[in-house]
MMTF fields as JSON, N, C-alpha, C and O atoms, coordinates in Angstrom:
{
  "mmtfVersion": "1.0.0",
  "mmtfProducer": "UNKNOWN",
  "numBonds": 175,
  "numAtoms": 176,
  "numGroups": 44,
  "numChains": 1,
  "numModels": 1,
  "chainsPerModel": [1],
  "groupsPerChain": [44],
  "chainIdList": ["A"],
  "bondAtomList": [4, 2, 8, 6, 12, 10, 16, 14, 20, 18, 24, 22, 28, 26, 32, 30, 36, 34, 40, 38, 44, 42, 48, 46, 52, 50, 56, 54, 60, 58, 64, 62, 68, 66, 72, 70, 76, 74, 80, 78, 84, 82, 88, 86, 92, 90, 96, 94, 100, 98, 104, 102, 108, 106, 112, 110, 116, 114, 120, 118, 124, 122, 128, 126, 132, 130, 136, 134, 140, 138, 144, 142, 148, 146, 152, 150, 156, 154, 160, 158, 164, 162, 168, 166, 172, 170],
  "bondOrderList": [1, 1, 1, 1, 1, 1, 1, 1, 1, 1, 1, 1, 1, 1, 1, 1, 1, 1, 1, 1, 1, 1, 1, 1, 1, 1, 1, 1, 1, 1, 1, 1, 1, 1, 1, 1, 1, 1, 1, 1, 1, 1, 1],
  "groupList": [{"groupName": "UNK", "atomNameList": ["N", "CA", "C", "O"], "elementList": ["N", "C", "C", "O"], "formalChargeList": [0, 0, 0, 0], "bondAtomList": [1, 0, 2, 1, 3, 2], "bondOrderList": [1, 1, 2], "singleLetterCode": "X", "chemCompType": "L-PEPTIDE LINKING"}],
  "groupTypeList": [0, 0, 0, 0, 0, 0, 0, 0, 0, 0, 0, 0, 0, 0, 0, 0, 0, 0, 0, 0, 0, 0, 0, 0, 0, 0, 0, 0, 0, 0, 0, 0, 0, 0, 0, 0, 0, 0, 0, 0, 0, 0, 0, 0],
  "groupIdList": [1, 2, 3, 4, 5, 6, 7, 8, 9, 10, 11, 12, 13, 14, 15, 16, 17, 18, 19, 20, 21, 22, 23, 24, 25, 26, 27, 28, 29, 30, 31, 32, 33, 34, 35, 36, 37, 38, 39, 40, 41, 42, 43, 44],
  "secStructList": [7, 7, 7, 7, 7, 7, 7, 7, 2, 2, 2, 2, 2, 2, 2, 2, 2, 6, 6, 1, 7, 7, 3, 3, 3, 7, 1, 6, 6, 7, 3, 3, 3, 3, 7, 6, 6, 1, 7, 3, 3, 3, 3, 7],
  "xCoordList": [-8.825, -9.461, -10.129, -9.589, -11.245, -11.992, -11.092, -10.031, -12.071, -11.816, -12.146, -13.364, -11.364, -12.398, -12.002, -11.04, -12.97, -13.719, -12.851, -12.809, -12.272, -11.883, -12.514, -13.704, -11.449, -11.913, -11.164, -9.998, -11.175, -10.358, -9.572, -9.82, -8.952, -8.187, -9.319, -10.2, -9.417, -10.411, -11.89, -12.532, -12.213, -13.57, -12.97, -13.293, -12.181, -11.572, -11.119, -11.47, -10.516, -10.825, -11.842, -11.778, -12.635, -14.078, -14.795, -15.12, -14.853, -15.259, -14.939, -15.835, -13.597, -12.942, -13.185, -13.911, -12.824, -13.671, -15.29, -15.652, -16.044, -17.261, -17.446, -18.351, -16.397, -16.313, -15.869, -15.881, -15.406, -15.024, -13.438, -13.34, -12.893, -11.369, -11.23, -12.182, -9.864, -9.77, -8.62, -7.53, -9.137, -8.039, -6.587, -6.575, -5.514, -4.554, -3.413, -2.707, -3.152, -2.213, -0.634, 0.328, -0.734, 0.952, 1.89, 1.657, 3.083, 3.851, 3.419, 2.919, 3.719, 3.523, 2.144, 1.737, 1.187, 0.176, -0.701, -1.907, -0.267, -0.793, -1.512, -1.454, -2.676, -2.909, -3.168, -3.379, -3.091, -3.301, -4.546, -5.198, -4.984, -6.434, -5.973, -5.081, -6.626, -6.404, -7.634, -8.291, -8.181, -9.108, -9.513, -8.66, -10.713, -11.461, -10.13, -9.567, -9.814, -9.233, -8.036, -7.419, -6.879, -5.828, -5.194, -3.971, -5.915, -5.383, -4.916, -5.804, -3.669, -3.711, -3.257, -2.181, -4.188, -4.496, -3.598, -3.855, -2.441, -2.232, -2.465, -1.865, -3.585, -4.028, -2.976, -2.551, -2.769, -2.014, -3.063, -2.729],
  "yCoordList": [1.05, 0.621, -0.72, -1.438, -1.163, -2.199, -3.325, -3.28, -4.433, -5.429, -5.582, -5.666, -5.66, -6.077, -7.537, -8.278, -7.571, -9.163, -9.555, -8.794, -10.538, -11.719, -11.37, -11.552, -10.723, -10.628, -10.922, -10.772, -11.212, -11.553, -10.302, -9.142, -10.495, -9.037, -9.017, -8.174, -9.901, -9.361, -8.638, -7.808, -9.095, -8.44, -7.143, -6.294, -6.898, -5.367, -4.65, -3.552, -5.344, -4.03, -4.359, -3.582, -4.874, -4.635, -3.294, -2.171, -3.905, -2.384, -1.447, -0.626, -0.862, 0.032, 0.568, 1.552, 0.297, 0.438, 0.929, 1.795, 0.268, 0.251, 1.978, 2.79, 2.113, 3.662, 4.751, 5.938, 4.342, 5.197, 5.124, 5.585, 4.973, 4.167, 4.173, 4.602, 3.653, 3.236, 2.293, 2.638, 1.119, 0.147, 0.254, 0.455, 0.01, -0.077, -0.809, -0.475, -1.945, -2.8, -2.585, -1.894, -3.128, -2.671, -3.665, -4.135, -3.876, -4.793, -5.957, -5.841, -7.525, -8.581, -9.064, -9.796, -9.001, -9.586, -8.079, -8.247, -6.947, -5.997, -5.603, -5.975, -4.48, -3.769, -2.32, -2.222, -1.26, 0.047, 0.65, 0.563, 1.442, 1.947, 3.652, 4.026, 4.395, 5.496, 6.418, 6.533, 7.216, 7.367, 8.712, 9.344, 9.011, 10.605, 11.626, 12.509, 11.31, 12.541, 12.417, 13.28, 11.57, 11.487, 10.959, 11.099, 10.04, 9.082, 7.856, 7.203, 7.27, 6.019, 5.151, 5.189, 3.661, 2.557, 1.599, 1.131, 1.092, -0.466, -1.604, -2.124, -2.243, -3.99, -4.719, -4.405, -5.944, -7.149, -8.206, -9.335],
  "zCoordList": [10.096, 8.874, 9.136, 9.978, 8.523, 8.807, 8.062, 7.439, 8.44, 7.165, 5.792, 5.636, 4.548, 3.588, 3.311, 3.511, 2.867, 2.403, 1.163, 0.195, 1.177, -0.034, -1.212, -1.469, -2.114, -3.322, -4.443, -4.079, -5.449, -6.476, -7.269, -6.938, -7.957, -8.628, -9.75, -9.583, -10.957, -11.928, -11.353, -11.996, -10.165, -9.173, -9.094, -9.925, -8.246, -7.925, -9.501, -9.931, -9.952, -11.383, -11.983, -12.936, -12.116, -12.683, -11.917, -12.301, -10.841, -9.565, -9.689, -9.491, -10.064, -10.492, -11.585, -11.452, -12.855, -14.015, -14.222, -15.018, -13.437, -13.443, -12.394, -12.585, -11.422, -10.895, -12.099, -11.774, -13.721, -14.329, -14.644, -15.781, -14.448, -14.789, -15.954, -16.606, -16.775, -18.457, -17.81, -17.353, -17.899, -17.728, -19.001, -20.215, -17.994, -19.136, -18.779, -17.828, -19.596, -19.32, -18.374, -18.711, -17.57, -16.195, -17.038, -18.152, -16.165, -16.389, -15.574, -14.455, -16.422, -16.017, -15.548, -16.449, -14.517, -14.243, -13.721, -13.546, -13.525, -13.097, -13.847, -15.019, -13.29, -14.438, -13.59, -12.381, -14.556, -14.761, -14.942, -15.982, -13.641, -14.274, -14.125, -13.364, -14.845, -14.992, -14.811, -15.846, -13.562, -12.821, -13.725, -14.349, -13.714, -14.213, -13.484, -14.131, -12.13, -11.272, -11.708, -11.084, -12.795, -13.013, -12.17, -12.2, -10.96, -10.319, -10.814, -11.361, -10.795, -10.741, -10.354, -9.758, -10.645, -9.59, -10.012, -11.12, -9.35, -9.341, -8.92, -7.979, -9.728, -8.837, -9.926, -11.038, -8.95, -9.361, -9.611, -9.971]
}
């Protein structure tokens, strides 16, 4: 796997979201995205 580049968590779920997601609140600082495919994502 390559490198990725320095990114912030609100950047990466924006990105995410913006792929179609429904953000939804995790516990504590996380959050929950909930993908078209019934995937879902945990960013901190």
């Amino acid at each position: 796997m390559g490198r990725l580049r320095g990114i912030k968590g609100h950047e990466a779920v924006r990105a995410v979201v913006r792929a179609g997601g429904v953000m939804r609140q995790g516990k504590g600082d996380h959050v929950n995205i909930k993908m078209p495919s019934g995937a879902i994502i945990t960013l901190p």
